[in-house]
C-alpha positions as CSV (number, residue, x, y, z in Angstrom):
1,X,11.0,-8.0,1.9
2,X,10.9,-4.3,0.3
3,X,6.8,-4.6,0.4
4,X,6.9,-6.0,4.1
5,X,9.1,-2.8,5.1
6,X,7.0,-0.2,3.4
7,X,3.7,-1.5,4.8
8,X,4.9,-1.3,8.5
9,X,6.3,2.0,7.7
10,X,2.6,3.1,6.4
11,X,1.5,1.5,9.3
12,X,3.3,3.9,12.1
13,X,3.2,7.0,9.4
14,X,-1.0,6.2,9.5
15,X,-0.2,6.3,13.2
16,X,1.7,8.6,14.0
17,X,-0.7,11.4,11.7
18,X,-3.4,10.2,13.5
19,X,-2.5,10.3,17.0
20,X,-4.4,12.8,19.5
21,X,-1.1,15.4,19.4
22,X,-1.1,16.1,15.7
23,X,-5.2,16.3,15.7
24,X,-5.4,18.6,18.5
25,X,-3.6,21.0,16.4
26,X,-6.7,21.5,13.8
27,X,-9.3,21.3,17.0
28,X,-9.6,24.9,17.0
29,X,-13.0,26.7,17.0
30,X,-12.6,28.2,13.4
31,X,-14.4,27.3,10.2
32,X,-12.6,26.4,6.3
33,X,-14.6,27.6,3.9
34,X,-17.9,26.5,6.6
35,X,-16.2,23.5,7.8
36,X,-14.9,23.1,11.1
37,X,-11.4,23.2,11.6
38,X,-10.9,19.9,13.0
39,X,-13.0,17.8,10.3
40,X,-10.8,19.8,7.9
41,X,-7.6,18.9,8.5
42,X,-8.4,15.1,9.4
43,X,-9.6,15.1,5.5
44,X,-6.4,17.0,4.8
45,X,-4.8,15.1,6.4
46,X,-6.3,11.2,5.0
47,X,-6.0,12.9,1.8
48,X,-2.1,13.0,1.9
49,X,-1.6,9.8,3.2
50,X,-3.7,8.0,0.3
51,X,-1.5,9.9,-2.1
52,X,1.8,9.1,-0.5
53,X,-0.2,5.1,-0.5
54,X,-0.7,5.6,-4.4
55,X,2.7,7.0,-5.3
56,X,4.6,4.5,-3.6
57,X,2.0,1.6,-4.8
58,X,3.2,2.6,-8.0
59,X,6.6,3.3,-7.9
60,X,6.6,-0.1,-6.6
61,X,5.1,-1.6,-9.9
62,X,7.6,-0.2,-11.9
């Protein structure tokens, strides 16, 4: 039941991160270290959500 939960939770968090609002905040017409802005933060941002993924994965083994 606990799993069930935290999968639709991951679920609306994947969607909620990825809807048009949040990524229009990182369309801007700047570079990050020579990448644009936008590609930046979508990697950013993928890149916290697999951590928070892994963290709770395991938290949930123990």
């Amino acid at each position: 039941m606990r799993g069930e939960v935290l999968g639709r939770v991951c679920i609306l968090l994947f969607l909620a991160v990825f809807s048009w609002p949040v990524l229009g905040a990182f369309d801007l017409p700047e570079t990050f270290l020579g990448v644009p802005s936008f590609l930046a933060g979508v990697f950013l941002l993928w890149g916290v959500l697999v951590y928070v993924l892994v963290a709770v994965s395991r938290r949930m083994g123990e």
